[in-house]
Each structure stands twice: as C-alpha cells, then as structure tokens.
KEKE-3310 file (N, C-alpha, C; in steps of 0.2 Angstrom, whole numbers, plus 5000, padded with zeros to 4 digits):
npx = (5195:5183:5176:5179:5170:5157:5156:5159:5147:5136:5137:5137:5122:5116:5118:5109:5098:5095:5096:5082:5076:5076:5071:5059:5055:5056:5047:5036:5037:5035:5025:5016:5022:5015:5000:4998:5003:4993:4980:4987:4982:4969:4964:4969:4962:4949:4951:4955:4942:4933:4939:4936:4922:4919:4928:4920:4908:4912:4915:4901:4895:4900:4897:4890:4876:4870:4877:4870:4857:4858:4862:4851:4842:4847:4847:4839:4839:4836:4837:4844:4835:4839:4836:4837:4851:4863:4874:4892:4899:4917:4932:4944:4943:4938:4946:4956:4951:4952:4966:4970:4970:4964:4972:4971:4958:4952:4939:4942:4941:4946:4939:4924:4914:4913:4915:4904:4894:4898:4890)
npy = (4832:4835:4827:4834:4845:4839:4836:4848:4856:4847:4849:4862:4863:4853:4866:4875:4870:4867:4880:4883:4875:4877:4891:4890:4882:4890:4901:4895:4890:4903:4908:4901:4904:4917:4912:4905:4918:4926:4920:4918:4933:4935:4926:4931:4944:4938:4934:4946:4953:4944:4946:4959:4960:4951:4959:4971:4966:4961:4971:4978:4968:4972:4982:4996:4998:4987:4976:4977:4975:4963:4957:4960:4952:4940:4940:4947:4958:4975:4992:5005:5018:5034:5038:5025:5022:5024:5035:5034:5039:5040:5027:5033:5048:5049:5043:5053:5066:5066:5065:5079:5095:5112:5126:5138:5142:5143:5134:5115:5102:5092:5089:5081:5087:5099:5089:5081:5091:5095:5087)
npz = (4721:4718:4729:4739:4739:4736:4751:4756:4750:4754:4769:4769:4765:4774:4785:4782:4782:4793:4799:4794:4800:4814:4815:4809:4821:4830:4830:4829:4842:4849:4846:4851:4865:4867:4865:4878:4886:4882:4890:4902:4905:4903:4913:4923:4923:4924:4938:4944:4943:4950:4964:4967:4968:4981:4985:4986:4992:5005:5011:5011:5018:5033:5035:5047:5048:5042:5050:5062:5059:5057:5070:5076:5070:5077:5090:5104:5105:5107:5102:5109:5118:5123:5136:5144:5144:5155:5161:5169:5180:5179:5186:5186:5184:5199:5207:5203:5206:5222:5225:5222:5221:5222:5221:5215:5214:5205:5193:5195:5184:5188:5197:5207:5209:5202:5190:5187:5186:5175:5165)
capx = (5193:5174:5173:5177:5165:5153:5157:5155:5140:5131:5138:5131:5113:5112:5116:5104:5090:5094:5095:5076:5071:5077:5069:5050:5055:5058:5039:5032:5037:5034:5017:5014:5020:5010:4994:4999:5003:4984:4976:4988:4980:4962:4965:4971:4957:4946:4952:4953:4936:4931:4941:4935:4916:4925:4928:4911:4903:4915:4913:4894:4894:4904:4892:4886:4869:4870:4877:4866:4851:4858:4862:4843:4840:4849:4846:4832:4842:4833:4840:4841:4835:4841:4831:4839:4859:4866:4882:4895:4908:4925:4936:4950:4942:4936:4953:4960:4947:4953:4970:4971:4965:4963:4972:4973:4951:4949:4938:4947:4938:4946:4934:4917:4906:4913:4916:4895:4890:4897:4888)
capy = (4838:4832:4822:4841:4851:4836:4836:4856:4857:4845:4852:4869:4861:4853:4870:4879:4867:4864:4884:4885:4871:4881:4898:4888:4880:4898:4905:4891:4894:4912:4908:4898:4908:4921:4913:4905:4923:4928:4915:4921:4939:4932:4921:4937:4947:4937:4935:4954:4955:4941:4949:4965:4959:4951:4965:4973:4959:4961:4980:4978:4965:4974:4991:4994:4996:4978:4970:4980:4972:4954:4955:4961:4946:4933:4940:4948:4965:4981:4999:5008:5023:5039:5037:5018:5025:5027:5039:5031:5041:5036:5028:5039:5055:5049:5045:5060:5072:5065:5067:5085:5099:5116:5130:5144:5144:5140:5127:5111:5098:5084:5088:5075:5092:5103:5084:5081:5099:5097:5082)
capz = (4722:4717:4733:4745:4734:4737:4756:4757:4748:4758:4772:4769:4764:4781:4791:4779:4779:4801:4800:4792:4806:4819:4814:4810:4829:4835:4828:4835:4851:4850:4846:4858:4871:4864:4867:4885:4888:4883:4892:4908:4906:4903:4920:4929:4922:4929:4947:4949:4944:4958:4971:4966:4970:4986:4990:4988:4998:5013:5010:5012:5026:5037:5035:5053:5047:5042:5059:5069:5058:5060:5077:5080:5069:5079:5096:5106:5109:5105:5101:5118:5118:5128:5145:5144:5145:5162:5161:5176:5184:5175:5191:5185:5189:5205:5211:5203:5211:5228:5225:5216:5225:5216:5226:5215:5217:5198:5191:5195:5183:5191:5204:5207:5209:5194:5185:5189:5183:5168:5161)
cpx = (5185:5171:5172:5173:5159:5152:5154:5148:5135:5130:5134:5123:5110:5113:5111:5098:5092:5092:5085:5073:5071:5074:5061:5051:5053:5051:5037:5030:5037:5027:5014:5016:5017:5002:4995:4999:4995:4980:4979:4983:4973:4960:4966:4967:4951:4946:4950:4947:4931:4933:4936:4927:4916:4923:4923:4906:4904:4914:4905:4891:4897:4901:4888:4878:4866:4871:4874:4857:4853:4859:4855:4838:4841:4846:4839:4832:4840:4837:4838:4842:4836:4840:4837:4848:4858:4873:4884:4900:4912:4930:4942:4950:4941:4942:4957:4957:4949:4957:4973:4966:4965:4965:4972:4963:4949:4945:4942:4942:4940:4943:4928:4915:4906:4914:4907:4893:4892:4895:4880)
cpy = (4838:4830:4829:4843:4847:4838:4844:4857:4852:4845:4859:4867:4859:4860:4875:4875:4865:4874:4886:4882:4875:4888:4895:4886:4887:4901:4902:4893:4899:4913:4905:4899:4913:4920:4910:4913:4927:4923:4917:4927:4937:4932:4927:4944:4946:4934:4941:4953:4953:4943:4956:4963:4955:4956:4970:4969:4960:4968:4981:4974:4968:4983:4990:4995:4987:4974:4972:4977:4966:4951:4956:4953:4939:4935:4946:4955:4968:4986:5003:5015:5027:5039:5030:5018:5029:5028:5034:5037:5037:5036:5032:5043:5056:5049:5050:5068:5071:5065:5075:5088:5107:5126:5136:5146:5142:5134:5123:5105:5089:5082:5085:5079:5093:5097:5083:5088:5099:5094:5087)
cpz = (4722:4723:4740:4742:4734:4743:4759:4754:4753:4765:4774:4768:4771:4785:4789:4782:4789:4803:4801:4799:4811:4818:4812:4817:4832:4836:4830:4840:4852:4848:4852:4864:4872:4869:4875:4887:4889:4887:4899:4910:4905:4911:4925:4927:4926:4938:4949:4949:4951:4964:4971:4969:4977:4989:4992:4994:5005:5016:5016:5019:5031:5038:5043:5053:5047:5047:5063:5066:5060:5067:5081:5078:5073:5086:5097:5108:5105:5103:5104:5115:5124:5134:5145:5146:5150:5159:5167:5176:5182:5183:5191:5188:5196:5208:5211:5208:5220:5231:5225:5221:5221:5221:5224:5218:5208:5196:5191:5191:5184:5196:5204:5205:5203:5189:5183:5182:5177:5162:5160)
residu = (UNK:UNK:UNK:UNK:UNK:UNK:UNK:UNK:UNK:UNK:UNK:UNK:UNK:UNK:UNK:UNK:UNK:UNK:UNK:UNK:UNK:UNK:UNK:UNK:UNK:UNK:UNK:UNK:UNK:UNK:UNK:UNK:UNK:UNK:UNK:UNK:UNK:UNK:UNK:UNK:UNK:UNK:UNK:UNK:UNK:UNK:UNK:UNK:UNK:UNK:UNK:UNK:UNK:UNK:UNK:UNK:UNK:UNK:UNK:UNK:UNK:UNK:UNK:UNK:UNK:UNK:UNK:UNK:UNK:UNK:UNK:UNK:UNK:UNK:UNK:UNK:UNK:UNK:UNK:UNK:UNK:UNK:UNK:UNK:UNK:UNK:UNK:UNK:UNK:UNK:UNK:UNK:UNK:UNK:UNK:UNK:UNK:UNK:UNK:UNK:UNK:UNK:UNK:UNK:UNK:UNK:UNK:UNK:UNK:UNK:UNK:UNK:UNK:UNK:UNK:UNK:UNK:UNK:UNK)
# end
C-alpha cells in the first residue's frame, strides 16, 4: 500500500509542479505578445504619420498654382493673355447649322449667324 501512496503522491507533484510550469509559460507568452503587440501599434503609428505627410506633399504638388510655376520653370511658355485666345467655331455646330433649319422663325442657335452673335 506504501508503494501506491508513493506512486500517487509523486504523481500528483509532477502534475502540480508541470501545472505551475505551464501557467509561468502562459504569462510569459502573454507578455510577450503584449509587447510585440505595442511595438505593432508603434510601427503603424508611424507609417500613418508618413503616409499622411505623403499625402500632403502629393496634395501640394499637384496644386495648379505649382504646375503652372514649374512648367514656366522648365519651358519658355508665358500666361496668354485675353487678346492672345482665338475662340474657333466647334465643327459640330457648323454641321449642325447646315443641316437644321428653323421653320417656326425663332432663334435657331444652331445656326452660324445667331451661333456668332452670341459670343
């Protein structure tokens, strides 16, 4: 009887003393995904931030104030003033005015003259 009451006791002492192991393991590794976890949220703190100034920069380059300076920077092309701009006749109307005729007597502005008269 000595040798089961041996056998069980030393029995329950390894599933005790494997139980603690296992429960210091567990906090372990609950700490240490912890701080992996802070060191994730850090890591993705700081991207946003760089995207986020990214995004400003692209923001900013992309202002037509700006391409309209850098393009006077690169090339030799001025800012046409109003004298400088020739209107055209759109081929549309022109074919449309030549097609379309206006029988009640009402302005027809698909017509060249009254299309003219109205610029």
């Amino acid at each position: 009887m000595s040798s089961k009451n041996s056998i069980k006791s030393f029995v329950s002492l390894i599933l005790i003393l494997s139980s603690l192991f296992a429960i210091a393991f567990l906090q372990m590794e609950e700490r240490r995904q912890g701080y992996y976890l802070l060191q994730l949220n850090k890591e993705l703190k700081t991207k946003m931030e760089a995207r986020r100034v990214l995004e400003i920069q692209r923001l900013q380059a992309l202002r037509p104030q700006k391409i309209e300076k850098e393009i006077q920077a690169r090339t030799a092309l001025n800012q046409a003033h109003s004298d400088q701009i020739i209107h055209l006749p759109s081929p549309i109307l022109n074919h449309l005015s030549k097609t379309s005729s206006s029988p009640s007597g009402s302005k027809n502005f698909f017509n060249k003259e009254s299309w003219e008269s109205s610029l």
